[in-house]
N, C-alpha and C positions, 0 to 999 in steps of 0.2 A: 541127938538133935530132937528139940519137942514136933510137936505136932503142926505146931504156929507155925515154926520158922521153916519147915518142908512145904507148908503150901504158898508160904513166900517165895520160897525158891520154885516152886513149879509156875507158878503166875507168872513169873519173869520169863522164864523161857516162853510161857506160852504168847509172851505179848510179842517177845522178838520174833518168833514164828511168824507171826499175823503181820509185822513189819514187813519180811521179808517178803511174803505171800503179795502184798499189796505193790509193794515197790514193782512188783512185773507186773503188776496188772496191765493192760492198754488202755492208751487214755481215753478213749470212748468211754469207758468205765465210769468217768464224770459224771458224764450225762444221765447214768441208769439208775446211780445210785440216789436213796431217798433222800428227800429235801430234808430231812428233821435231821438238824445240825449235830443232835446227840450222836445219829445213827451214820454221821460222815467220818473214815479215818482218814486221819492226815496220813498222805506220802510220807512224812517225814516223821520219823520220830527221836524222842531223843529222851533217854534215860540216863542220867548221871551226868558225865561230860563225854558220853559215848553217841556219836551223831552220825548219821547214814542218811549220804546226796548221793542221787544216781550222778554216773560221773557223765557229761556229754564230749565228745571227740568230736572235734574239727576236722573237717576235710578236705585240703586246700582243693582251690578250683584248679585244677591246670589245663592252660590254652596249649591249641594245637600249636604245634611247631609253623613257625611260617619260613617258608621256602623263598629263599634268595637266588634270585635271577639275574646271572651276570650277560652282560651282553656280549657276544662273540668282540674281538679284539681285530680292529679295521687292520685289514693290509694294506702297507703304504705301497703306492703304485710304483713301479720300476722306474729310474729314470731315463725319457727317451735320448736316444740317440741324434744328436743332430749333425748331418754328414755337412760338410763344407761343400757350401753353392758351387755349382758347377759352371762355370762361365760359359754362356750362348753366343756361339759364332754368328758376327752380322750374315745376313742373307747377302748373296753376290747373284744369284743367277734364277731365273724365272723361266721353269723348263715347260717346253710344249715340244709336240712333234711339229709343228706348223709354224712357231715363231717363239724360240728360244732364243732370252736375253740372257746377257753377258753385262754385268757390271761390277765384276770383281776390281778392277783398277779404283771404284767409287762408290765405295757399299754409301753411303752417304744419298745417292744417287737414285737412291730406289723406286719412290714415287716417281719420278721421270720414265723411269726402265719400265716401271707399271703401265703409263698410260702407251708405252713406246708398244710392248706388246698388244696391248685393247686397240690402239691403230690397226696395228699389223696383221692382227686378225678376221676384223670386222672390215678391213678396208680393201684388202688385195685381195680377198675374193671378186668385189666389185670392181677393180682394175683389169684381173684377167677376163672377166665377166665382157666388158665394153670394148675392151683393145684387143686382143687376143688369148689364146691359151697357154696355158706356163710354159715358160720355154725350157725349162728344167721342176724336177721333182722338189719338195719341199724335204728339209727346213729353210726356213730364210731366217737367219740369224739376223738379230741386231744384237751391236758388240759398241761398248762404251770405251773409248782410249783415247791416248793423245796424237790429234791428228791437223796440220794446218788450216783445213775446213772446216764448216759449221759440218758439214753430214756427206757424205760420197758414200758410192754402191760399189760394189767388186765380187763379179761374180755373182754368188747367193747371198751376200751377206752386208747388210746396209751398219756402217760404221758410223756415229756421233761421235762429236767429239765433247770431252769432257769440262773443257772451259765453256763451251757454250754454253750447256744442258745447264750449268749453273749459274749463269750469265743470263740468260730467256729459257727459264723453266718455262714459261704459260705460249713460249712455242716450239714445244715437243711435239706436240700433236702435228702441228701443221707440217715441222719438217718430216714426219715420218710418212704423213700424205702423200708429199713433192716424194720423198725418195723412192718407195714401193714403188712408182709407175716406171722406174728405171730397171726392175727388177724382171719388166716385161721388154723392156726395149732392146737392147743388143742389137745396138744400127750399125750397118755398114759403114766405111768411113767416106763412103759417096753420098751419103745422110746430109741434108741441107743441116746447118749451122744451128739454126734458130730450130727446129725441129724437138730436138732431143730433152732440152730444160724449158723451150716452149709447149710441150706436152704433159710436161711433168706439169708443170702450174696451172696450167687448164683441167688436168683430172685432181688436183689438189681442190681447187674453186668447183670440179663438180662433185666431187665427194663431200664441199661440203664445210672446208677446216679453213682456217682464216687464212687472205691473202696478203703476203709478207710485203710484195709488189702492185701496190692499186695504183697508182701511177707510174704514165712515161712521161721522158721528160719532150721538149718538143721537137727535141731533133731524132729523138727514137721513131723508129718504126715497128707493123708487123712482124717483120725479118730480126728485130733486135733478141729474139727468145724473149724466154722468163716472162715475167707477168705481162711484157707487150705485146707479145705475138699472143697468150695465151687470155688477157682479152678479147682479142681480135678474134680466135678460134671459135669461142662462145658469142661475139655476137653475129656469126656467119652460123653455127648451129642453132640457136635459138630462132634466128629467121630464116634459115633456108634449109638446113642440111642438118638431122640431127646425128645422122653416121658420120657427117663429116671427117670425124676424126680418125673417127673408127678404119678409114679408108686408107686418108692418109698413111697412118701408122703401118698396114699394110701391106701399103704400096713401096713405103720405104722400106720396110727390112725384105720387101722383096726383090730391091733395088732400082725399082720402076718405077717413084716416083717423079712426076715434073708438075710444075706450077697450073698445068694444063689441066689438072685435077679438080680446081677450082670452077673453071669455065663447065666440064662434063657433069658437074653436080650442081651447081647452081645458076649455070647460066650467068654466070658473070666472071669475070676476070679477078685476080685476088687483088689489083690496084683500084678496082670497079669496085669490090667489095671495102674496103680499105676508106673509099673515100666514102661508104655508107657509113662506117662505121665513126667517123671523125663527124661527120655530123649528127650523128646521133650522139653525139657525146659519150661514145663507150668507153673511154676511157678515164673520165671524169672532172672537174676542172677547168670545162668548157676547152679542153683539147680536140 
């Protein structure tokens, strides 16, 4: 090999040297190196068809995993139970220790039986109260059944009957007025006549509750009971005598009394009083 052609060969390698050398350089490097173009080497060189590119690697970006959020899974609700209605027995009876109603034969009946008790409560204390004191312990039953009368007492125990209550519901009240004061009386059978249902109608009208009987007719008299005598008693009380009654009643279940009664308490005779009372029109109707 001449001489020539060894420093041919050394130049080459030396240029690929200085290739390599430069290719790592950092590129700040740019910046430092002199402006005079002579004195710039190119990154790249290329000798023959031998060429050398820094190679660049891509680096995929990878996103964070994103986290799936399931929602809990609803629990279907149990199906309820539905038990079959239980059928509700009508109400038959309205308990009190003082006035227990009975109207099992007409549960239908109730409202009536209701206000038959509110009577019987509110009303026979003021009975025993003005006439006497109970002649037996309580209860005093009212009892709803089938009975020929509008209403009778027996005993303790005052009985309506069932067609009527349904017949003049709007007067329950008044018969359960008129029957309580029989629940005080228990007369003798030596008891004047007119006495017994003439007392009843009279504390009926002073307690208050409508009177079934506002008129007599013109052959009635005080003597006839029921609302004519019991007239007459109130307007002998109202102007003379407000015991009046209070006395009578008395005197009869004490077996003493007589007409004479009338004369000791008011000074007048009961035909004396009788004929006040017809002119004053107490009985209405210009009777």
């Amino acid at each position: 090999m001449s001489k020539k052609h060894s420093l041919l060969g050394a130049g080459v390698i030396l240029l690929l040297l200085m290739s390599v050398v430069f290719t790592r350089l950092p590129a700040t490097l740019d910046n430092t190196m002199p402006s005079n173009p002579k004195a710039t080497l190119s990154k790249q060189v290329t000798l023959g068809i031998v060429k050398i590119t820094p190679k660049v690697v891509d680096v995929p970006v990878v996103s964070p995993p994103t986290a799936t959020v399931t929602p809990p899974k609803r629990m279907a609700a149990p199906p309820v139970k539905v038990s079959p209605a239980i059928p509700v027995a009508p109400v038959t009876h309205y308990d009190s220790s003082y006035c227990p109603v009975d109207f099992s034969q007409a549960p239908d009946l109730a409202s009536a039986a209701k206000i038959a008790q509110q009577v019987c409560l509110t009303s026979l204390p003021q009975v025993f109260a003005y006439l006497s004191p109970a002649p037996q312990a309580p209860p005093y039953q009212i009892i709803f059944d089938t009975n020929q009368y509008a209403a009778y007492v027996q005993y303790n125990q005052i009985h309506i009957s069932i067609a009527y209550a349904r017949s003049y519901p709007n007067g329950i009240a008044s018969t359960v007025g008129h029957e309580i004061t029989h629940l005080d009386q228990n007369y003798p059978a030596s008891s004047p006549s007119w006495a017994t249902e003439g007392i009843a109608d009279f504390m009926r009208n002073k307690l208050g509750y409508t009177w079934d009987y506002f008129n007599c007719k013109p052959t009635e008299r005080w003597t006839s009971g029921y609302g004519c005598t019991a007239k007459f008693l109130t307007f002998v009380s109202n102007r003379y005598d407000a015991q009046l009654v209070h006395n009578i009643h008395l005197a009869i279940k004490a077996g003493t009394y007589s007409d004479n009664i009338f004369v000791s308490e008011t000074g007048k005779t009961a035909e004396a009083l009788y004929a006040d009372c017809r002119l004053s029109d107490c009985y209405g109707g210009g009777q």
